[in-house]
C-alpha positions in Angstrom: 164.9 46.9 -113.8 161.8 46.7 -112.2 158.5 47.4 -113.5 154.9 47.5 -112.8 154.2 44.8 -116.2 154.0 41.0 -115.5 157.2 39.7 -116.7 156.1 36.8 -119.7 158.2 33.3 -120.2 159.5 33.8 -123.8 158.1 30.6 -124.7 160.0 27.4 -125.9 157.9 27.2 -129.5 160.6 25.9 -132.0 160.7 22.1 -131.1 164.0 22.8 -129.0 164.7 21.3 -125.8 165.4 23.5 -123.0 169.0 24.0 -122.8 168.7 25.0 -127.1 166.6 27.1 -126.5 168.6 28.6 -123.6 171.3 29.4 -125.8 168.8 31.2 -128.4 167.7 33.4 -125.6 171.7 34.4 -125.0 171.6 35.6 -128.6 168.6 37.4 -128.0 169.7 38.9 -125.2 173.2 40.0 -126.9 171.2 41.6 -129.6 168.4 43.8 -127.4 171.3 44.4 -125.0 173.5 46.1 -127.3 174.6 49.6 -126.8 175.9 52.7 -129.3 177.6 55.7 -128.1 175.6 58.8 -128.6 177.6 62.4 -128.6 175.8 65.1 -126.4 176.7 68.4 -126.2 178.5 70.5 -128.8 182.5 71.6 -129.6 185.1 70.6 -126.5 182.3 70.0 -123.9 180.9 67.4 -125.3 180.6 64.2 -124.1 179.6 60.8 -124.9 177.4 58.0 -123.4 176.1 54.7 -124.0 172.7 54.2 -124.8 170.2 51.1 -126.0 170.8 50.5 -130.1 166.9 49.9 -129.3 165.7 52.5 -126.6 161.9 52.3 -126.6 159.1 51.3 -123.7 158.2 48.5 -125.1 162.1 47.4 -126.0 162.8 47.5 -122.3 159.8 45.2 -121.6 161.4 43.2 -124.4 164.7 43.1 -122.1 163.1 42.5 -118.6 161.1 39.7 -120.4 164.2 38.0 -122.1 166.3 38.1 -118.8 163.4 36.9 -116.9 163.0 34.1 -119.4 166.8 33.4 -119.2 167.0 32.9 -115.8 164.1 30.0 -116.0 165.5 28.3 -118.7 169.0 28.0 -116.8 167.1 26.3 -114.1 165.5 23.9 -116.5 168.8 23.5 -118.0 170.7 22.5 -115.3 168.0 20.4 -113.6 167.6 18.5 -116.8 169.7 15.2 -118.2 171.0 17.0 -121.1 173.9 18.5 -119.9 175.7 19.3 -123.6 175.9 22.8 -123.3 178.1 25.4 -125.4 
């Protein structure tokens, strides 16, 4: 998944500590990152494969940004004193 954009920090901007908003960005990251089966091909041949509910550009910029941001905010997370996670 890489890219020639600069990869932004989804920032923390709704008053939740880190580890909140570290589970916000797992719901995020369900939603962008789920798929739908499209049918190519026609009759006995065809076939089908998976493919992004959202498949634009700019929606996989949206996914390499969310991932990136996840993987900060688990560092935060676990180097922080709140360790009530879910």
């Amino acid at each position: 998944m890489k890219s020639t954009h600069r990869q932004n920090l989804l920032s923390n901007d709704r008053g939740y500590d880190d580890c909140e908003h570290l589970i916000q960005l797992y719901s995020l990251r369900n939603v962008m990152f789920t798929k739908l089966q499209k049918k190519i091909g026609r009759g006995r041949k065809a076939e089908f494969v998976e493919v992004f509910k959202w498949n634009d550009p700019s929606h996989e910029m949206v996914r390499e940004n969310i991932m990136y941001s996840i993987k900060i905010y688990e560092k935060k997370c676990s180097s922080s004193d709140n360790t009530n996670q879910t």
